[in-house]
Short mmCIF file of the C-alpha atoms (twelve columns), coordinates in Angstrom:
data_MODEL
# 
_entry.id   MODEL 
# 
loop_
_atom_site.group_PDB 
_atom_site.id 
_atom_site.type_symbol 
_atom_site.label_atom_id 
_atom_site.label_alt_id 
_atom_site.label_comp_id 
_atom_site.label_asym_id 
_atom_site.label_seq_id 
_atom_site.Cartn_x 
_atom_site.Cartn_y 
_atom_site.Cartn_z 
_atom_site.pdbx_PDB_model_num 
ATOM 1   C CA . UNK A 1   -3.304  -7.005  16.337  1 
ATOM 2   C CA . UNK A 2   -2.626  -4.842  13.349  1 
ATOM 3   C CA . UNK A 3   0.386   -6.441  11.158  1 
ATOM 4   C CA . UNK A 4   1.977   -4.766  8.017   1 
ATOM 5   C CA . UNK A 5   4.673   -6.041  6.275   1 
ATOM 6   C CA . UNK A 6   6.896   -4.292  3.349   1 
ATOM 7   C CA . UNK A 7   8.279   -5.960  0.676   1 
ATOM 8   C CA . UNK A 8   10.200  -5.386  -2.367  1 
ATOM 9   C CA . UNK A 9   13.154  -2.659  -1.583  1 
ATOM 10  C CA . UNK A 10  16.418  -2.735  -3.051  1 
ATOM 11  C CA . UNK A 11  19.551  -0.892  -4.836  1 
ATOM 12  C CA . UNK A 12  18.026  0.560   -8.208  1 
ATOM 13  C CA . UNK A 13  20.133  2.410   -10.957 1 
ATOM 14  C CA . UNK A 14  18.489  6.400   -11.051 1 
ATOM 15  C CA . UNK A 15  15.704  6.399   -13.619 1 
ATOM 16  C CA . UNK A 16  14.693  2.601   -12.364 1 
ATOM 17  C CA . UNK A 17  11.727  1.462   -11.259 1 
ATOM 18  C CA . UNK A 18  10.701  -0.905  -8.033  1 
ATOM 19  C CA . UNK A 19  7.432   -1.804  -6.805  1 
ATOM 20  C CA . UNK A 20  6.708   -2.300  -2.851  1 
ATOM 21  C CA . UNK A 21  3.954   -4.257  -1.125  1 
ATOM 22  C CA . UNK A 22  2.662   -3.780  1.963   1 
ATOM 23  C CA . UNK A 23  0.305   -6.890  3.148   1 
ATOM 24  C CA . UNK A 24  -1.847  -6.266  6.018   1 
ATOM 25  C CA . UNK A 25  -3.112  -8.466  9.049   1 
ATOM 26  C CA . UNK A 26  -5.582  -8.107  12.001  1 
ATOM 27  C CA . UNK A 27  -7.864  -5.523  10.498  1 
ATOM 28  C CA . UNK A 28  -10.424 -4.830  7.813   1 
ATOM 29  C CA . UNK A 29  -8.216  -3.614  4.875   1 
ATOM 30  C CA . UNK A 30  -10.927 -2.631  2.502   1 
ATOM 31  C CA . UNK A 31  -12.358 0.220   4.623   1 
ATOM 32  C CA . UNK A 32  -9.109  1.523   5.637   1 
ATOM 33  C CA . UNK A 33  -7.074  4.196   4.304   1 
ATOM 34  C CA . UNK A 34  -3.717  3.028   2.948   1 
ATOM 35  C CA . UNK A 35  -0.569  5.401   2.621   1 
ATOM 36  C CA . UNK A 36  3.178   5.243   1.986   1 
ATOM 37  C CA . UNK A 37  5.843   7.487   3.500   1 
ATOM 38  C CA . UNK A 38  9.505   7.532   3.783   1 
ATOM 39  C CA . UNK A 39  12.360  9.055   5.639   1 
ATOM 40  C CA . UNK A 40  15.749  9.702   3.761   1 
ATOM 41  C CA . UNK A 41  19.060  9.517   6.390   1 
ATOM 42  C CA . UNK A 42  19.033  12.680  8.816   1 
ATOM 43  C CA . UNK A 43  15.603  13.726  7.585   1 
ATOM 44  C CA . UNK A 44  12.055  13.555  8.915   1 
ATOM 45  C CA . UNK A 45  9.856   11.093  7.788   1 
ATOM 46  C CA . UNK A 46  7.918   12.586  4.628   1 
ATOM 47  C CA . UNK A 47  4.006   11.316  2.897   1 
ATOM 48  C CA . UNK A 48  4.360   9.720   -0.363  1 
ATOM 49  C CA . UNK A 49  0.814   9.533   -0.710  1 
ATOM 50  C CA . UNK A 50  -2.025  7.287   0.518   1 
ATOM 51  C CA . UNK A 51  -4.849  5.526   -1.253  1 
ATOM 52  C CA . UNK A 52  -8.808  6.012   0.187   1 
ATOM 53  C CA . UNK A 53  -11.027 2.926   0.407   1 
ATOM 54  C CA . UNK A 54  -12.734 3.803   -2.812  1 
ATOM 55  C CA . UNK A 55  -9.806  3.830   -4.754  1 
ATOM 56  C CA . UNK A 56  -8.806  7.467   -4.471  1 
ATOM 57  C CA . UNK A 57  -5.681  8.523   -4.686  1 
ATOM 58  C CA . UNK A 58  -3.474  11.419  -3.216  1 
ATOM 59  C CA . UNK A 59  0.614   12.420  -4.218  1 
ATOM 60  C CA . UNK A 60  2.925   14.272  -2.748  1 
ATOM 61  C CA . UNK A 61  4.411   17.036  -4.884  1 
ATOM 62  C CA . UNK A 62  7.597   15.352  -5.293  1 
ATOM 63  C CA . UNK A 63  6.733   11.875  -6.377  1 
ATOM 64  C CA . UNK A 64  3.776   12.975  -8.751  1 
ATOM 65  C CA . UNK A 65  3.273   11.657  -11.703 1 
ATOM 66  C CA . UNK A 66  6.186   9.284   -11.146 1 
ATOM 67  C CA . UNK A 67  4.436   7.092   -8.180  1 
ATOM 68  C CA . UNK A 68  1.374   5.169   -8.243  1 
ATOM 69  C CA . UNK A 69  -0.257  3.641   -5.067  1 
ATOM 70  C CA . UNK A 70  -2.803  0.726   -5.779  1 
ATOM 71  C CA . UNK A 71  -4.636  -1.840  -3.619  1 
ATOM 72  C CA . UNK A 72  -5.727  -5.016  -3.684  1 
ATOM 73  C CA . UNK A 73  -8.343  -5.912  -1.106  1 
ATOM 74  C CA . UNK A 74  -8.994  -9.786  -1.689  1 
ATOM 75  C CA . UNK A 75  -4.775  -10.209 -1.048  1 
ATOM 76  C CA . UNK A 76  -4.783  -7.350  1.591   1 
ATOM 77  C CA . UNK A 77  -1.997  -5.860  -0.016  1 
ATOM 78  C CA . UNK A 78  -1.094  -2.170  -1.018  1 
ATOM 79  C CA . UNK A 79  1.618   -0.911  -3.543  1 
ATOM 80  C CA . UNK A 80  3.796   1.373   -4.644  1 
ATOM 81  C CA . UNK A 81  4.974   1.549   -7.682  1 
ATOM 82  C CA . UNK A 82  7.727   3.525   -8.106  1 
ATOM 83  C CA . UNK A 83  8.924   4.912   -11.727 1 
ATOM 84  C CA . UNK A 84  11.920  7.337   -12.994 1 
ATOM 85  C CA . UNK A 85  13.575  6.908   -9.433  1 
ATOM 86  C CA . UNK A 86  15.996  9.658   -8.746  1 
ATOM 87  C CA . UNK A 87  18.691  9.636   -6.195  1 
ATOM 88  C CA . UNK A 88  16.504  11.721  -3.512  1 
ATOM 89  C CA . UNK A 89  14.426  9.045   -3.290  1 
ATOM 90  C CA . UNK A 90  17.378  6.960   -1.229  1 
ATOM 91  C CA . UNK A 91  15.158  6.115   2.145   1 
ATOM 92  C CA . UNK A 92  12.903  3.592   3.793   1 
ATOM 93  C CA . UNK A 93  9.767   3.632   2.887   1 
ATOM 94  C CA . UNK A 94  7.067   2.674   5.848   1 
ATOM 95  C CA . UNK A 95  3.247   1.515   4.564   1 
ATOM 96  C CA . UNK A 96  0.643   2.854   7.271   1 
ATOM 97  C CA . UNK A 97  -2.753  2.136   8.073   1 
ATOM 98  C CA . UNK A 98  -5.866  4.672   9.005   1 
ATOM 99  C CA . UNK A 99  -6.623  8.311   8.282   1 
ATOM 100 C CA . UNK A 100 -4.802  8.417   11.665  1 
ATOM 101 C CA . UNK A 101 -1.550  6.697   10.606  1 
ATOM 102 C CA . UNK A 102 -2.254  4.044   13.878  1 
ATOM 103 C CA . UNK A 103 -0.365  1.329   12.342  1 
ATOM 104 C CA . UNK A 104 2.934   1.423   10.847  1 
ATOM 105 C CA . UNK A 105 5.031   -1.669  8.829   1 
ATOM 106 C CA . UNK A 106 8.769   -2.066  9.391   1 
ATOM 107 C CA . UNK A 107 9.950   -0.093  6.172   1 
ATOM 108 C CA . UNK A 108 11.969  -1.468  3.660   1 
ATOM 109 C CA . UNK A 109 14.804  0.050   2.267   1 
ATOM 110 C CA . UNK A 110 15.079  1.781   -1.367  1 
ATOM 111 C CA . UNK A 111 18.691  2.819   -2.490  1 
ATOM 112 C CA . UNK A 112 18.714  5.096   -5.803  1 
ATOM 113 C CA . UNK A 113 22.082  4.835   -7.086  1 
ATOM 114 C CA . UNK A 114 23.321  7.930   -9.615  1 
# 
């Protein structure tokens, strides 16, 4: 059974940084596609981006430049590393596993304060 687990949310001040891990369980991490999204209060869940098993890397628009998703495979663990937070970026933020999305962590919250 597929396990991920978020770490590392919190209340930062706008133009803060945080960085989140996501460890994974029950499934070969180093072939799998790794991504980040999040969903703000009243609004759909959005992709942050997502990191390939050979290290590539793809952004959504809004978070480019700013975010940077990395891996580690020997600790199973992805991250997000989150720079020049703005207040917009107030949400959970869910780790997923797959091209498909099939597995999904619990989210942990990230509060940008103004």
């Amino acid at each position: 059974q597929v396990q991920l687990v978020e770490s590392g949310g919190g209340l930062v001040q706008a133009g803060g940084s945080l960085r989140l891990s996501c460890v994974a369980s029950g499934m070969l991490f180093s072939i799998n596609r790794m991504g980040w999204s999040r969903q703000a209060p009243g609004k759909q869940r959005e992709l942050v981006g997502y990191i390939s098993s050979d290290g590539n890397t793809m952004y959504a628009d809004s978070v480019k430049g700013r975010f940077t998703i990395s891996r580690d495979n020997a600790k199973k663990t992805v991250y997000l590393q989150m720079d020049s937070l703005k207040p917009e970026g107030t949400a959970v933020y869910y780790c997923y596993a797959g091209v498909r999305a099939s597995s999904w962590g619990q989210g942990t919250q990230v509060t940008v304060s103004s």
